[in-house]
N, C-alpha and C positions, 0 to 999 in steps of 0.2 A: 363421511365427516372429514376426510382427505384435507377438500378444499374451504370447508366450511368459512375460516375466519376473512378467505378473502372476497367469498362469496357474499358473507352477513357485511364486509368493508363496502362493495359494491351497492348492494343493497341500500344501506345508511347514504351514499353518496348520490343515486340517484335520486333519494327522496328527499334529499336538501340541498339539491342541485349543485355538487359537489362533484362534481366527472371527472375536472381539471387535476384536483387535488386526488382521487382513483389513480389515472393515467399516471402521474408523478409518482404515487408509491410503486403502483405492480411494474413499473420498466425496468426495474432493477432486480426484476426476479424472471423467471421461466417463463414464457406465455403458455406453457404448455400444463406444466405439475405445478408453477406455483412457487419452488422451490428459489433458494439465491444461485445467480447464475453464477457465481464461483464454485457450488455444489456439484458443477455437471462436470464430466468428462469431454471437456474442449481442449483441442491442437489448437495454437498457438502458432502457426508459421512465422508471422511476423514479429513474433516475440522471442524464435528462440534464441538470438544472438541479441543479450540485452545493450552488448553496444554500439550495433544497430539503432538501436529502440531508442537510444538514447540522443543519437547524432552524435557519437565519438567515434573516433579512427578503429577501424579493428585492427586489432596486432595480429589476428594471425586468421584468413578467410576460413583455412580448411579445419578451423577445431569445430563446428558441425559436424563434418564429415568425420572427424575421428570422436566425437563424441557417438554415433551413433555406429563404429565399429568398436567403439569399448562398452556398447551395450545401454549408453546412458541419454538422457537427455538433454544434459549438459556434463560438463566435463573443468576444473581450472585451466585454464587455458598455459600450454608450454610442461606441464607434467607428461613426465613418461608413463608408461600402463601402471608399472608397480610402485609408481608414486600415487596414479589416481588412488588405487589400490588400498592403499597407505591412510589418503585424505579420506576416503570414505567410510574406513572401518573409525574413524573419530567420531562420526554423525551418527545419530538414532538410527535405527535400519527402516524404521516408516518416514525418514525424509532420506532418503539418497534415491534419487531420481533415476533410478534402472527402469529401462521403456517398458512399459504393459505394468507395471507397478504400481502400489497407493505413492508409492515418492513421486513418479512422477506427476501424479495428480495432486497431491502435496504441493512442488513447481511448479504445477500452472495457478493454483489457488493465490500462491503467494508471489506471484507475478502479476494477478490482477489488483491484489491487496497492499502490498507494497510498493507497486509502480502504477497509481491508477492511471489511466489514458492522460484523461483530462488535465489531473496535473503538467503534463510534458509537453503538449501541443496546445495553443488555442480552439484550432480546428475542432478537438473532439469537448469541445464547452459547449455550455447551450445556453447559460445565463451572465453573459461576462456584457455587461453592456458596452455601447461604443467608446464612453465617458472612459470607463475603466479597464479599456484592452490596453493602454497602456502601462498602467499600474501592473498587471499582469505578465507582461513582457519584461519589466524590470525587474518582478519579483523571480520570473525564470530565470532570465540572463546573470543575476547576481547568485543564487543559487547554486546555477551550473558552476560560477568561477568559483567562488568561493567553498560551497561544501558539499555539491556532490561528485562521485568518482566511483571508480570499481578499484576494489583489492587483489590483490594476487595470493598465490602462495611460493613460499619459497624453503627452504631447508634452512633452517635457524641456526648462523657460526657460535653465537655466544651465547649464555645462558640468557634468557629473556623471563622478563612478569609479565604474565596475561592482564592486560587490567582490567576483564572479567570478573575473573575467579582466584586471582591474586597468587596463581600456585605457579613457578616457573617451567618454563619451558627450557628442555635438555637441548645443546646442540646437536644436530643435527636430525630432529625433530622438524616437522612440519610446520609453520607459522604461517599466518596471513596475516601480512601487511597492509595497511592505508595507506596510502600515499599524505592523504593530506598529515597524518601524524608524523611522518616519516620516516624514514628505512629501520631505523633502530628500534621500533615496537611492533610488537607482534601479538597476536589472537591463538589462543588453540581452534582450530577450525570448529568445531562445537560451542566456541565460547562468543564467535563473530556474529554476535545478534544486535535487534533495535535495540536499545534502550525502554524505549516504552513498553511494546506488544512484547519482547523477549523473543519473539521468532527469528531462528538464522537469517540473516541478509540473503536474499535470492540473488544467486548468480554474484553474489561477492559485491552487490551492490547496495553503496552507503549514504549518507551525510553526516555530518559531523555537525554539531549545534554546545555550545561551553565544552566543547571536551569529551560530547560523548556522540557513539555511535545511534543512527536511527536510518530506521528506512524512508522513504523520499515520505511518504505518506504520514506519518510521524516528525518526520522534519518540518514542513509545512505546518502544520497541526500545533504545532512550539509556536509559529510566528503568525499565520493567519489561523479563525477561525473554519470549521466545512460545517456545509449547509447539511443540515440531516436527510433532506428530502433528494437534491439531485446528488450529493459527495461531492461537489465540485465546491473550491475553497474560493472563501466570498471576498471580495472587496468594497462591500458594498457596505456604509456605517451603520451602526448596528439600531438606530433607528428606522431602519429601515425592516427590520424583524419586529412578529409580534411581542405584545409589552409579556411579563414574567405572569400577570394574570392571567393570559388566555392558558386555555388548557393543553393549546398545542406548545406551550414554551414552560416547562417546568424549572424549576430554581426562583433562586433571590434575581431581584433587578439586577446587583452587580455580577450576577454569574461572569460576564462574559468582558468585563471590563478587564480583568487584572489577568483574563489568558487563562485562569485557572478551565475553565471550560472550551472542548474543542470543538463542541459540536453546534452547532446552531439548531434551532427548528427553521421549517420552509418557510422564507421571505414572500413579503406580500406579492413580490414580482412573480415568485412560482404559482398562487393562488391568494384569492381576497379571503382574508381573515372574516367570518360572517359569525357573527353572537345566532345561527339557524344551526353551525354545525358546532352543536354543545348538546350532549347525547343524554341521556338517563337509563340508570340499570333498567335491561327490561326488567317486567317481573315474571312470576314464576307462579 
């Protein structure tokens, strides 16, 4: 019974020639178990310096290298050993990213959850039509200026409020700074999460949207709607999604008008909405 529900999904789909719509769900999961591929135990090479990943300057090449002789798989970048030390005893101990650890499977989860691909590059899109690769391109490039960046940490001179958790921070305590906020506010390393999902910023990376902190994925999500089916956030007007009656678009008409909803159902572009694939309980 393992694989059952994607087996009985397959099933339904071949019998109302539905395949398109199959393929679209299961790519986002394991071809093997089934399972979501942020579940597995994947290395990340190319992700483990997120400002790399990002197309920003790195400050400093060798904190790889000393990330993975202080044991970790990432590290703040410019802390001494008994600083990281320091930063890490503030986090939950199932996220601090010590190598062969659930942390740092933890890190990789929220490196693919918080920084999806497709957000950051056009390349790794598959539904951005010709029409709207620009629209696309402006929504990154403003993005990049205006509200995404990475944080650092630093040793806090004056007493500081988290504006978290609202409880100050002692000088010469550890703080993480935004940049975009600037030099004078500060985070308890613990307290530097999305706004929305509540999970720590991976790798000290943010946007900032009225004022508050979110991960790129979340940020986005504020300002475009994503499609349910491929994750990749749509440009495309929302006529173009099924109407609120089909059964793959649940809500009122106006769900998706006033933002209050992030998520979209799959656009007719990913698959034709067919009145054939409208199921009934089996019976029993």
């Amino acid at each position: 019974m393992k694989y059952s529900c994607i087996r009985v999904l397959e099933l339904y789909c071949k019998v109302f020639d539905q395949m398109q719509l199959y393929n679209l769900i299961v790519r986002k999961t394991c071809s093997s178990c089934k399972c979501p591929r942020e579940s597995h135990d994947i290395y990340h090479e190319e992700w483990i310096n997120v400002r790399d990943m990002l197309g920003f300057d790195s400050n400093d090449d060798s904190n790889k290298d000393k990330s993975f002789r202080e044991g970790y798989s990432w590290v703040p970048p410019g802390l001494p050993s008994h600083k990281i030390a320091e930063y890490f005893q503030q986090l939950p101990s199932f996220k601090v990213p010590r190598l062969g650890s659930s942390g740092e499977k933890y890190r990789d989860k929220q490196l693919m959850i918080q920084l999806p691909k497709q957000d950051l590059a056009l390349a790794y899109c598959k539904h951005v039509d010709n029409i709207h690769q620009s629209c696309y391109e402006d929504f990154i490039n403003a993005r990049n200026e205006i509200a995404l960046d990475v944080g650092y940490v630093k040793d806090v001179i004056a007493t500081a409020l988290c504006p978290t958790c609202h409880h100050f921070i002692k000088p010469g305590s550890l703080g993480v700074v935004a940049p975009k906020f600037g030099d004078n506010v500060a985070w308890h390393p613990g307290c530097f999460i999305c706004n929305s999902c509540g999970e720590i910023l991976v790798d000290l990376t943010y946007c900032v949207h009225d004022d508050m902190l979110y991960c790129e994925r979340h940020y986005a999500e504020q300002l475009k709607p994503r499609c349910s089916g491929c994750d990749e956030v749509s440009f495309v007007p929302r006529s173009a999604y099924p109407s609120a009656a089909s059964p793959l678009a649940p809500g009122k008409p106006d769900d998706f008008e006033d933002g209050s909803f992030s998520r979209l159902p799959p656009s007719r572009k990913h698959f034709e909405t067919s009145p054939r694939f409208v199921t009934t309980p089996m019976r029993t």
